[in-house]
Backbone bond lengths (Angstrom), bond angles and torsions (degrees), N, CA, C in turn:
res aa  C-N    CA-C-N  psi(-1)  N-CA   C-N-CA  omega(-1)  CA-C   N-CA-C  phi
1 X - - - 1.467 - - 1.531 111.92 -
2 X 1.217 109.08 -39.01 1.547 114.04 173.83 1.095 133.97 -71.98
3 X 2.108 125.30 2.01 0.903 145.62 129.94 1.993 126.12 -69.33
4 X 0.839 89.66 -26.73 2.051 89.68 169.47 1.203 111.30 -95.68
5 X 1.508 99.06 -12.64 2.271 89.55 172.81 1.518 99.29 -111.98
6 X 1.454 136.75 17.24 1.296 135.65 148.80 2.031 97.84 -82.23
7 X 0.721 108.52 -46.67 1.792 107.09 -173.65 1.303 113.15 -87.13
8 X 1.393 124.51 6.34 1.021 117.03 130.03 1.592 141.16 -124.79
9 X 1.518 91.41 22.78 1.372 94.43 144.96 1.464 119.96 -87.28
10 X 1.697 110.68 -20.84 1.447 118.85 -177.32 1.494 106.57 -60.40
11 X 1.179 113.68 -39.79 1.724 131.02 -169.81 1.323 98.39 -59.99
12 X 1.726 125.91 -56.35 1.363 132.98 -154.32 1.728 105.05 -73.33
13 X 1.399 110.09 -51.10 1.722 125.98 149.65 1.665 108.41 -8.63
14 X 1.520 108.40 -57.50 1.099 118.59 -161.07 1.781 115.75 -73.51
15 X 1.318 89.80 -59.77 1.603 118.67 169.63 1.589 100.23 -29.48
16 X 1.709 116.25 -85.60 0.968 136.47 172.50 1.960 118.01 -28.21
17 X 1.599 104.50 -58.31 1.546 107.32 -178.37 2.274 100.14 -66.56
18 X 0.955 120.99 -44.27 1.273 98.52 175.67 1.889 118.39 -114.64
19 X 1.279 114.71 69.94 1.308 154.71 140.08 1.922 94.02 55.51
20 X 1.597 99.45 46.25 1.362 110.34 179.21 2.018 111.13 -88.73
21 X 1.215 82.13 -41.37 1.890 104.00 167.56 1.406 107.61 -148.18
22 X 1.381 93.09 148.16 1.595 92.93 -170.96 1.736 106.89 -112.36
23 X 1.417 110.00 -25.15 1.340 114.95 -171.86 1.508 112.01 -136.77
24 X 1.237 128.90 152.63 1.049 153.66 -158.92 2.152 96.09 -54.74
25 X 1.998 82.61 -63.00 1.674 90.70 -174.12 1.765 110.44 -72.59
26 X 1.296 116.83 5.68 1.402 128.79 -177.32 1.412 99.16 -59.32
27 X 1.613 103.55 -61.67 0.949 123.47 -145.87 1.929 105.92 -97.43
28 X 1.529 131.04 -0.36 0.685 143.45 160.63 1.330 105.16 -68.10
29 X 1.820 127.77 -63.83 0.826 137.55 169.63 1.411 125.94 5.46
30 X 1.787 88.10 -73.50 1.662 131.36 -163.53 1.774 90.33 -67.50
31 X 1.178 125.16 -41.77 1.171 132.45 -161.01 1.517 108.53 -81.13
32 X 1.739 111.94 -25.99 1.303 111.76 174.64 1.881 89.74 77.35
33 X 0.698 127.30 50.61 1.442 131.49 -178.18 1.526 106.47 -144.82
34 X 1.652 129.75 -166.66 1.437 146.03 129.68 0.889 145.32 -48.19
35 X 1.510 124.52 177.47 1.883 109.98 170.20 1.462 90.51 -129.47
36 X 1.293 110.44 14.84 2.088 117.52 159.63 1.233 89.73 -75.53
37 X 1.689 106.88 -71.77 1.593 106.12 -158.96 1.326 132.81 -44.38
38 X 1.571 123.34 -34.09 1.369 151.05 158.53 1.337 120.59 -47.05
39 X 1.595 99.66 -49.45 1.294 104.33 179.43 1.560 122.86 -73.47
40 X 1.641 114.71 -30.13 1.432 133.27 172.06 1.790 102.67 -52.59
41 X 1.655 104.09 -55.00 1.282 101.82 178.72 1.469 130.25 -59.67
42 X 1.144 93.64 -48.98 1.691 104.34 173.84 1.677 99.96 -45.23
43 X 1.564 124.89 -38.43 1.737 119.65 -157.82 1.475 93.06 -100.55
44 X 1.599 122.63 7.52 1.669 96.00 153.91 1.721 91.49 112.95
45 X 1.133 127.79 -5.79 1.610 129.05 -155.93 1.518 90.54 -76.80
46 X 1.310 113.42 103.64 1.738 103.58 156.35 1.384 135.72 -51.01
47 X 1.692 124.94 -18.06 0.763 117.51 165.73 1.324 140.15 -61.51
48 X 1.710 110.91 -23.48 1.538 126.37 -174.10 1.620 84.39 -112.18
49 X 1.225 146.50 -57.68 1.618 126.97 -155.53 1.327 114.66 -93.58
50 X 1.540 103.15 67.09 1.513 112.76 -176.27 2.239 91.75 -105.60
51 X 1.575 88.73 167.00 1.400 106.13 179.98 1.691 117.30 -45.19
52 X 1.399 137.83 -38.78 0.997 139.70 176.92 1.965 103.39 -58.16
53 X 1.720 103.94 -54.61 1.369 96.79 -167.64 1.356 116.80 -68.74
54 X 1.430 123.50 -36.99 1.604 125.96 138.74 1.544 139.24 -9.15
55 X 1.529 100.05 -49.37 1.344 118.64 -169.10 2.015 95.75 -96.94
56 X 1.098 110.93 -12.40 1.148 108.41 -176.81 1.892 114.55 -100.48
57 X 1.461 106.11 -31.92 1.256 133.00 -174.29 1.974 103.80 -77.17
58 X 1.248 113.12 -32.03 1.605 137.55 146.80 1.383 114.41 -41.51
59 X 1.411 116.17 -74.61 1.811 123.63 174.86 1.171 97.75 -51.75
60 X 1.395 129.60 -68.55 1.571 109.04 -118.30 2.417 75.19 -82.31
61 X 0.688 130.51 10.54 1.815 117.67 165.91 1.314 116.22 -127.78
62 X 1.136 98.33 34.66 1.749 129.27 173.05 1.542 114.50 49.22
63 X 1.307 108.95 70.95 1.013 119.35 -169.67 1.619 135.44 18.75
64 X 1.195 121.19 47.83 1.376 146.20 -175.43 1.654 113.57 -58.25
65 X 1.202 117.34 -46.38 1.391 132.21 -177.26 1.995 110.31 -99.23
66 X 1.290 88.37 109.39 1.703 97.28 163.69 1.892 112.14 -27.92
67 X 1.296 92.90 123.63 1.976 103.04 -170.12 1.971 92.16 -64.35
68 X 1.338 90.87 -42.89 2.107 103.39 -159.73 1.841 97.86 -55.13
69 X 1.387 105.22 -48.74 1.479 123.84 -173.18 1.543 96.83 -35.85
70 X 1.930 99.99 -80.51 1.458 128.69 -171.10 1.673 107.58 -37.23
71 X 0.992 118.04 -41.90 1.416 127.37 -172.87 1.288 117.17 -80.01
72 X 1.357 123.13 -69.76 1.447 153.20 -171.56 1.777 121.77 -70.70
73 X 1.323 70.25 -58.83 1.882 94.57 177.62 2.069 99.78 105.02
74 X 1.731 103.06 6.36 1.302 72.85 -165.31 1.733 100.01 -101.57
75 X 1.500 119.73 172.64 1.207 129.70 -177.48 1.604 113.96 73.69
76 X 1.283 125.47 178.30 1.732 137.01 175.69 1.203 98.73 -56.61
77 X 1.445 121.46 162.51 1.526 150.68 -177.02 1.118 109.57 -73.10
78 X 1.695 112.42 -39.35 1.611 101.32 -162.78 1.626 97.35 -138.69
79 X 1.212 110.95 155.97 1.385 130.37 -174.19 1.829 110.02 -58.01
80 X 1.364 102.28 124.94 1.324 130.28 -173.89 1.855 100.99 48.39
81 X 1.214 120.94 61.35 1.079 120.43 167.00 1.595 121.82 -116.85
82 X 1.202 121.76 158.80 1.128 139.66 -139.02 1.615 93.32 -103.67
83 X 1.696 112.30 -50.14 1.733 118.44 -158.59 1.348 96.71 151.26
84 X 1.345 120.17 -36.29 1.533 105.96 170.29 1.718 116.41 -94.99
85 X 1.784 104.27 153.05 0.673 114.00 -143.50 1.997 109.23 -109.49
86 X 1.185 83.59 -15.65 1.498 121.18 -179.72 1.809 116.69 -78.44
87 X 1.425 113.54 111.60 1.348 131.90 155.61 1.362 128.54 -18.38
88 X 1.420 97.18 -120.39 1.722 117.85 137.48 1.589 86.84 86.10
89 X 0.800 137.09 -48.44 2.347 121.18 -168.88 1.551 100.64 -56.19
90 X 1.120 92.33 160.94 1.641 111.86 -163.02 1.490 76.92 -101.66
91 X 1.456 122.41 149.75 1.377 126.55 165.50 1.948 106.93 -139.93
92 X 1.495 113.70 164.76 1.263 103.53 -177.32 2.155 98.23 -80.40
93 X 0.957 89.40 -174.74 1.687 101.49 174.42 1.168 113.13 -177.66
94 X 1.832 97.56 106.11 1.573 121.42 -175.78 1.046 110.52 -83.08
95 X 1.385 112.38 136.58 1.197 131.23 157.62 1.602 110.47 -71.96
96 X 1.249 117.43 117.98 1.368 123.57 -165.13 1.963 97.13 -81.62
97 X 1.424 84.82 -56.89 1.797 94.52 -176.68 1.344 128.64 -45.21
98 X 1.782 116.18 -3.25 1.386 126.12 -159.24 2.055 87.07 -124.53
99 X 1.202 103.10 -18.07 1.368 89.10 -172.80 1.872 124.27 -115.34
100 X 1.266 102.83 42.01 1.410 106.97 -174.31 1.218 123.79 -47.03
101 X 1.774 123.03 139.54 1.378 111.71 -177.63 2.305 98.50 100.95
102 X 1.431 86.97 -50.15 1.673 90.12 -155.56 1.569 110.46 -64.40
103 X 1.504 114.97 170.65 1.650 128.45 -155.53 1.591 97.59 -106.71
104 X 1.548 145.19 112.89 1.558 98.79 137.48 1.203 161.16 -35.44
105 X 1.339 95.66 -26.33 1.488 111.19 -173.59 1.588 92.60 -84.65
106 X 1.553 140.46 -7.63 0.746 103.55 164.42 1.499 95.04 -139.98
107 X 1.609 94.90 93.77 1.878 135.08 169.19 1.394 106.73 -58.95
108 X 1.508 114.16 -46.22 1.922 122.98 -165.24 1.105 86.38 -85.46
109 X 0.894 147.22 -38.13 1.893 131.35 -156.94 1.778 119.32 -84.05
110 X 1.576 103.26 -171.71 1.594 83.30 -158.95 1.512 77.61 -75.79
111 X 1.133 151.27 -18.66 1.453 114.77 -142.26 1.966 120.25 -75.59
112 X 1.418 101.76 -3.70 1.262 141.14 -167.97 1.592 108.24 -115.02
113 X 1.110 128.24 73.75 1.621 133.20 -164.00 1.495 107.99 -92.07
114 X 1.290 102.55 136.25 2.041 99.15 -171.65 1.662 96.90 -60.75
115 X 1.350 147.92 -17.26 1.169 146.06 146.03 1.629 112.11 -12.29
116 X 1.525 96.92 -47.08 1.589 122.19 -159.75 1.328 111.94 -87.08
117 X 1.426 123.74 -5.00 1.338 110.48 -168.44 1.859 97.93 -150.00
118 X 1.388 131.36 174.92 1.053 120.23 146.39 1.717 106.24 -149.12
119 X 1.050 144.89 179.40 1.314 159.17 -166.92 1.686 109.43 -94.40
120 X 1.437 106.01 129.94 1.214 95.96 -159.54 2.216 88.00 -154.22
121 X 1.104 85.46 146.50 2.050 95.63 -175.92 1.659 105.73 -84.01
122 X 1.700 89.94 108.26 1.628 88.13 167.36 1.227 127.60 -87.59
123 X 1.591 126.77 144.43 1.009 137.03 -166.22 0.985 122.49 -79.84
124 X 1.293 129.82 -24.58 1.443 123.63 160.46 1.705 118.53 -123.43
125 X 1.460 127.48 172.91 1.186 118.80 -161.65 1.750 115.47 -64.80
126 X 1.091 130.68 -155.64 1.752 130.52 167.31 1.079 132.48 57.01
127 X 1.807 112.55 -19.66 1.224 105.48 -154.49 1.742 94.32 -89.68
128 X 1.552 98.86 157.56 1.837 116.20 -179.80 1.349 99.88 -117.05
129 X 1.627 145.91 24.45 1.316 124.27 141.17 1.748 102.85 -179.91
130 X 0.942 103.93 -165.10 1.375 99.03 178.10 1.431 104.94 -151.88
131 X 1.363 139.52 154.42 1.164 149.70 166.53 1.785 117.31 -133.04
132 X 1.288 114.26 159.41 1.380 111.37 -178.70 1.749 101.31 -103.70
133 X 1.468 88.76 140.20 2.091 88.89 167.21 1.699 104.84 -96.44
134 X 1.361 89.30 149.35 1.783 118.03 179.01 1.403 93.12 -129.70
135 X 1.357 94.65 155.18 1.337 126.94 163.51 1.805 100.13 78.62
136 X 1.621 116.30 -164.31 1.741 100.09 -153.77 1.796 79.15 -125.25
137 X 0.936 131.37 46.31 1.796 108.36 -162.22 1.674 92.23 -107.57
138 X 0.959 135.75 -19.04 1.330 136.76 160.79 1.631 116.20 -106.25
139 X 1.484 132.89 35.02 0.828 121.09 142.89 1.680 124.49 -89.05
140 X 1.212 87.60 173.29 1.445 166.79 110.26 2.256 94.54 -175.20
141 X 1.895 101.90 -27.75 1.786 77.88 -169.88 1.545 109.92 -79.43
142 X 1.197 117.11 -17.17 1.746 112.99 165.22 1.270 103.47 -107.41
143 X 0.992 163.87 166.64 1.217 172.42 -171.49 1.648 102.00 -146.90
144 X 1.097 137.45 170.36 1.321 158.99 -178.96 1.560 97.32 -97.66
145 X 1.331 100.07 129.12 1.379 141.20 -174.74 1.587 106.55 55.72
146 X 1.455 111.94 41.61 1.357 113.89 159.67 1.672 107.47 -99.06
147 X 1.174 121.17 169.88 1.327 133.30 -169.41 1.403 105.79 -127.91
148 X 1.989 93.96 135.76 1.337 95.70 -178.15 1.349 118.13 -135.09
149 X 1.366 129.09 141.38 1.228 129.85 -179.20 1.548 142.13 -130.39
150 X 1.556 89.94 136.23 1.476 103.84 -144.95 1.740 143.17 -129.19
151 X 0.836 144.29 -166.06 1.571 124.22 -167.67 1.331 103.27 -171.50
152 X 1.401 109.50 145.80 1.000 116.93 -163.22 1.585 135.80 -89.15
153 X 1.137 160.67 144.73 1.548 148.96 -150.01 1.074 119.68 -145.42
154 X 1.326 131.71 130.31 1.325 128.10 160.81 1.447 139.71 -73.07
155 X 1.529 113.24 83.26 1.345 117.43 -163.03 1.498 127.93 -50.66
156 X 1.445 109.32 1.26 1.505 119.99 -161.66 1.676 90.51 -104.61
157 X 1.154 119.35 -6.65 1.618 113.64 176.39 1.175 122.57 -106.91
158 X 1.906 106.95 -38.46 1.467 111.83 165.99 1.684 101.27 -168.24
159 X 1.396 106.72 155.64 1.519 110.03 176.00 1.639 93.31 -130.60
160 X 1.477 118.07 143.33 1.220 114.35 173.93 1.448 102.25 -102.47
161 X 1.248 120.78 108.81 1.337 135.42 -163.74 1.674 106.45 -85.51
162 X 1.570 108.04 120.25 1.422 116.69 -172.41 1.246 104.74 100.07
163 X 1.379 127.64 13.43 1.215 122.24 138.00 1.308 127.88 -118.94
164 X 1.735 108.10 177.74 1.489 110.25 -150.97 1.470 100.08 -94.26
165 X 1.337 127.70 133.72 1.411 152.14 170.91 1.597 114.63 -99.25
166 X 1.901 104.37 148.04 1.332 100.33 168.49 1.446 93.37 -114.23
167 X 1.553 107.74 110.19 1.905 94.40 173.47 1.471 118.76 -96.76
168 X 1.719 108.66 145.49 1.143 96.84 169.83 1.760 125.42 -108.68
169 X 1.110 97.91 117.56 1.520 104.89 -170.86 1.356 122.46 -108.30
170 X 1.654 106.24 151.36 1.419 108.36 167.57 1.458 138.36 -30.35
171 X 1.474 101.63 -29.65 1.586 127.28 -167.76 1.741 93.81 -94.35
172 X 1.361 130.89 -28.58 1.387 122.10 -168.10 1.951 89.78 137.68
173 X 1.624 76.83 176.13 2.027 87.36 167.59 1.061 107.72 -119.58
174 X 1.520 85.96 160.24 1.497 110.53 -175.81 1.131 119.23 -147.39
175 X 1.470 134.97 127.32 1.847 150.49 152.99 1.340 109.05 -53.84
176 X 1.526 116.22 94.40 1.641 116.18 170.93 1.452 119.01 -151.24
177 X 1.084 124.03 144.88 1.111 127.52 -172.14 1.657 110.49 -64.91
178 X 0.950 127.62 126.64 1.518 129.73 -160.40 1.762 110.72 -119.20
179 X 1.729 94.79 111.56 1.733 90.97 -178.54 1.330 89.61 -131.42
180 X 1.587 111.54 -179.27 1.547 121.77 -160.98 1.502 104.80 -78.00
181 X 1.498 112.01 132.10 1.587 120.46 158.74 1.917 128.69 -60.20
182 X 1.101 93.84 -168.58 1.429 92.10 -163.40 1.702 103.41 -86.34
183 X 1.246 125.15 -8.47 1.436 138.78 169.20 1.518 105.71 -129.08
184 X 1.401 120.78 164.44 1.544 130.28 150.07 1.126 120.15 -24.34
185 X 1.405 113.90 -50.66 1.370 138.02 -139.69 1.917 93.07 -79.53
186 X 1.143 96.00 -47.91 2.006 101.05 -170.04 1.203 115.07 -100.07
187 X 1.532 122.90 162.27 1.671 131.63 -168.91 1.959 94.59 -118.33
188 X 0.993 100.52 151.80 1.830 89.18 177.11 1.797 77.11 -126.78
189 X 1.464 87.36 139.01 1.434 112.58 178.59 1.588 117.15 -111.34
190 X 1.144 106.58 113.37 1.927 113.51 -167.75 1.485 118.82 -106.29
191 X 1.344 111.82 130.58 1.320 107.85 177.87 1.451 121.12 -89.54
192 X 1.224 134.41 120.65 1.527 129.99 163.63 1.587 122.41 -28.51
193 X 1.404 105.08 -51.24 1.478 114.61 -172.02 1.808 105.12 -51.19
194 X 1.410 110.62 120.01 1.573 90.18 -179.64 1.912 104.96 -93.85
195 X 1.109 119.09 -6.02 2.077 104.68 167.71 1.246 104.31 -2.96
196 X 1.173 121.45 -79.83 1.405 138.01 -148.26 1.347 100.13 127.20
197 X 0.987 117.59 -24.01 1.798 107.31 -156.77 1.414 105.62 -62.13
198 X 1.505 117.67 -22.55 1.848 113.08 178.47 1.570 130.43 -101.05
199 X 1.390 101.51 56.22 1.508 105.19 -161.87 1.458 116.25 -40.04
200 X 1.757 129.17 165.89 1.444 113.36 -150.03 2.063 74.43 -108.21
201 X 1.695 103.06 154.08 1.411 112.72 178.20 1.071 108.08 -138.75
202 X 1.624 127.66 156.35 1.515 136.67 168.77 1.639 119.88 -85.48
203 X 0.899 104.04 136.79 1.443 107.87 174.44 1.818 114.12 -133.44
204 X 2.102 110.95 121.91 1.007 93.88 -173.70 1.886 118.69 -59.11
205 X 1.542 92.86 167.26 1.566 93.90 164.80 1.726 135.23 -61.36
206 X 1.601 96.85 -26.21 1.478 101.65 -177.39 1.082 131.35 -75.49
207 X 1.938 100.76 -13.60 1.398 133.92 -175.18 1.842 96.33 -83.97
208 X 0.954 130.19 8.19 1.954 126.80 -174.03 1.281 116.09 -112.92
209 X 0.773 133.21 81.76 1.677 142.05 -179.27 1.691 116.87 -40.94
210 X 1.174 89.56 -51.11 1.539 112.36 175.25 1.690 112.65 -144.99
211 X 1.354 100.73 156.51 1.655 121.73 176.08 1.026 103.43 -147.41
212 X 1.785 114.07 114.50 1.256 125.81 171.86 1.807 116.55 -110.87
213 X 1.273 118.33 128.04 1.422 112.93 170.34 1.626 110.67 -74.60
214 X 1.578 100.95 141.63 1.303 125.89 172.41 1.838 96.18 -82.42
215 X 1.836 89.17 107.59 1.737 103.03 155.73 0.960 115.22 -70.71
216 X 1.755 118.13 -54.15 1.709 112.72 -151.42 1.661 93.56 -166.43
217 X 1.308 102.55 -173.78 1.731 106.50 -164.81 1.338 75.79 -164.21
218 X 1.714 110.93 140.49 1.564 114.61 147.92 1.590 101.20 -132.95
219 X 1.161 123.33 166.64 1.464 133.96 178.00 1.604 106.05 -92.12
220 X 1.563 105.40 132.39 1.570 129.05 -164.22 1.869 103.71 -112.95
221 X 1.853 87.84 112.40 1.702 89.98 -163.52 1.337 91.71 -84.70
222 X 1.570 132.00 112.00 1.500 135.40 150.30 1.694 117.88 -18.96
């Protein structure tokens, strides 16, 4: 046990050094949890740093850190990494709210105006752009006017189902957690927020322009 609560204190280290979470209760928050419970984990308590809170402590910072690592100890720290541990690419970061109507997939074109975007340091490796979330339908783990960053996937090869997607669709985009529809054919799109107010909906596949996986999220001080 005193090896999975060193790696994830190693994880939190991480979070913290590139401005993914900044505080202990930040990140409770995000977790919909405490800053007891966090803190128990962080000191090794098997009772709170079992595999569920792991697997949950993973989502809510968009799954950034290898699940096998966090658990096991085996393989790299962070998702599709090599040994380094370090970010560092400049990526664009759209302003979604300035570009209604517009495509990611088509970032170079006019419909996407450098007006629309500016350059911004991603925090962890892979990612190809970044966008900001509005509105509350994925809070408490994205919150509105946090920033998220992300890369793009080919849904026709594999979707990792139960995680969070930025799709781009005919209808507009959207930040939602993406699990399997009632055919092949559709994606059911889920909101975190539990209100009720964001009921979960399908959207066909032919209707998605793009599907980008959520790397990471950091919070954007106004």
């Amino acid at each position: 046990m005193e090896e999975r609560a060193k790696r994830f204190r190693t994880a939190l280290d991480y979070l913290k050094q590139n401005g993914i979470i900044r505080t202990q209760q930040e990140l409770a928050d995000k977790m919909g949890s405490n800053k007891s419970t966090v803190s128990a984990a962080k000191g090794g308590d098997g009772e709170y740093l079992t595999d569920n809170f792991l697997v949950r402590f993973n989502r809510v910072v968009g799954n950034v850190f290898n699940l096998v690592w966090l658990l096991t100890g085996d393989g790299s720290m962070l998702m599709g990494d090599t040994g380094t541990l370090q970010g560092g690419a400049m990526v664009p970061c759209v302003k979604l709210q300035n570009c209604t109507g517009a495509s990611l997939v088509e970032i170079d074109s006019d419909s996407v105006t450098a007006e629309d975007t500016e350059m911004v340091m991603s925090p962890v490796a892979g990612a190809q752009m970044a966008i900001g979330v509005y509105g509350d339908s994925m809070a408490p783990t994205y919150p509105s006017g946090c920033r998220v960053f992300i890369r793009r996937i080919d849904p026709t090869s594999f979707i990792s189902w139960g995680s969070v997607f930025v799709l781009d669709t005919v209808n507009g985009i959207y930040i939602k957690e993406v699990q399997r529809g009632d055919d092949d054919q559709h994606i059911r799109c889920v909101s975190h927020n539990t209100s009720g107010r964001f009921p979960d909906f399908d959207i066909p596949l032919k209707d998605v322009r793009g599907m980008y996986r959520v790397l990471a999220s950091i919070s954007v001080t106004q």
